[in-house]
N, C-alpha and C positions, 0 to 999 in steps of 0.2 A: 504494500500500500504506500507508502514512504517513494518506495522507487517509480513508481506512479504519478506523485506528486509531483518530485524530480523532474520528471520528463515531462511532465506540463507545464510547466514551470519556465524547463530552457527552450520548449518547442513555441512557446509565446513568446517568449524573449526574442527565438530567433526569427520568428516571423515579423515581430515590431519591429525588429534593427532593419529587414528585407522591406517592410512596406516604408518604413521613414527614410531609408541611402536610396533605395532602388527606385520606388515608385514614387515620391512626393518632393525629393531633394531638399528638406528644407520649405520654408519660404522662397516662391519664386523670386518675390516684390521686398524688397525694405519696405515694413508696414510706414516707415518714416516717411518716403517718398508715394504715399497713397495721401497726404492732408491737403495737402491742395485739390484732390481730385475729387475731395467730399463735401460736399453744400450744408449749408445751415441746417443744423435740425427741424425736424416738420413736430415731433413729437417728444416727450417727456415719459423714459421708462428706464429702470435700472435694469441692464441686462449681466448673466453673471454666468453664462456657458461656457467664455476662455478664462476662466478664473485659475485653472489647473497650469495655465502657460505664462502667469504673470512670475515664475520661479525661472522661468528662459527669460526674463526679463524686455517678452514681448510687448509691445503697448496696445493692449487689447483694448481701450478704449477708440481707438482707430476705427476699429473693427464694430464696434455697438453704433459710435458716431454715425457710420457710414448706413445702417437699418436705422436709426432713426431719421437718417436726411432723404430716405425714399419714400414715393408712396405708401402708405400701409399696403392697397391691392396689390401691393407686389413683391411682397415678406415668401407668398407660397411659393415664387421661381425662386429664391435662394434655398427653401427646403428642397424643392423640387428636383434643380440642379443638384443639389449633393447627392439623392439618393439616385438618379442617374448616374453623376461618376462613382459612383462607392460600390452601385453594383454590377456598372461593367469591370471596375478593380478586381471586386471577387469573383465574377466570371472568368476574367483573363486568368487568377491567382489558382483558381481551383482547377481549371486548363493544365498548369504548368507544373502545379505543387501539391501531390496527395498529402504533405504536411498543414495546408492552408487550409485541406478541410476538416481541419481536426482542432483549427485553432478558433480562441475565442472573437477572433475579428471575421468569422465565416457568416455575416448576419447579413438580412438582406431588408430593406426597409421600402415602404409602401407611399407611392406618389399621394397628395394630396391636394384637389381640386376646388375645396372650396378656400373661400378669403380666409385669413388669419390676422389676429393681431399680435403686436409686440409679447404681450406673454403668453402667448400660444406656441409662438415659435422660438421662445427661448426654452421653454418648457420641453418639445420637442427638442429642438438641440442639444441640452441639457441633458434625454436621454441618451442621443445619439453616441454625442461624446463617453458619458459614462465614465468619466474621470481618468481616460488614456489619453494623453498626451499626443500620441501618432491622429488620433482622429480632428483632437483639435489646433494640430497644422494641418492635417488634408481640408479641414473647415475654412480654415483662413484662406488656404489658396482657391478655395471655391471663390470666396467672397473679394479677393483681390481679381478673379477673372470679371466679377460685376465693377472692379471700379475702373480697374483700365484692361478692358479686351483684349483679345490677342487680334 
């Protein structure tokens, strides 16, 4: 049981280090050079989903700023968009890696069409992330592709 443990243990480990060097590189964007590209807020809400990534000493209000300076109607494309890239990620992962489907990041999450508000979609995020680290940079680069495009 112990040696069970073990190997769930390093097979999560080694899957986090494989999805954050291989697949995510980091932050594309210096969250730094996203503040000019964010408008005035539209709305007033405490958001607290990269709270886990303020220890990288990211500046995650970057990132909340930027959902509060868009329309509300338009919170569901950034849920939206993530779970499009998250689960052609674990398609591709589960393709290439019988280890990725054994791991705790083999989840797949469900698009959602109707409007949302600020605490709907943090709430949401909130579980998304789930307190790993790797998901809440794959999060950020989502929401860096909404401030400046490829």
């Amino acid at each position: 049981m112990i040696i069970m443990n073990y190997i769930k243990y390093y097979l999560s480990l080694i899957i986090s280090l494989f999805l954050l060097f291989i697949y995510m590189n980091c932050l594309h964007i210096d969250p730094n050079n996203l503040i000019k590209k964010i408008e005035t807020c539209r709305r007033s809400f405490n958001y607290n989903f990269l709270e886990i990534l303020k220890k990288y000493e990211i500046p995650v209000h970057i990132y909340y700023n930027y959902l509060l300076s868009i329309e509300e109607f338009k919170l569901k494309n950034i849920w939206n968009i993530l779970v499009k890239k998250w689960n052609n990620m674990n398609d591709e992962l589960n393709e290439i890696s019988p280890l990725f489907t054994k791991s705790n990041y083999n989840i797949k999450y469900n698009l959602k069409h109707e409007n949302i508000n600020d605490e709907i979609l943090n709430d949401r995020l909130n579980e998304f992330i789930d307190n790993k680290f790797i998901k809440g940079f794959f999060l950020c680069n989502i929401i860096q592709s909404f401030i400046i495009p490829k």
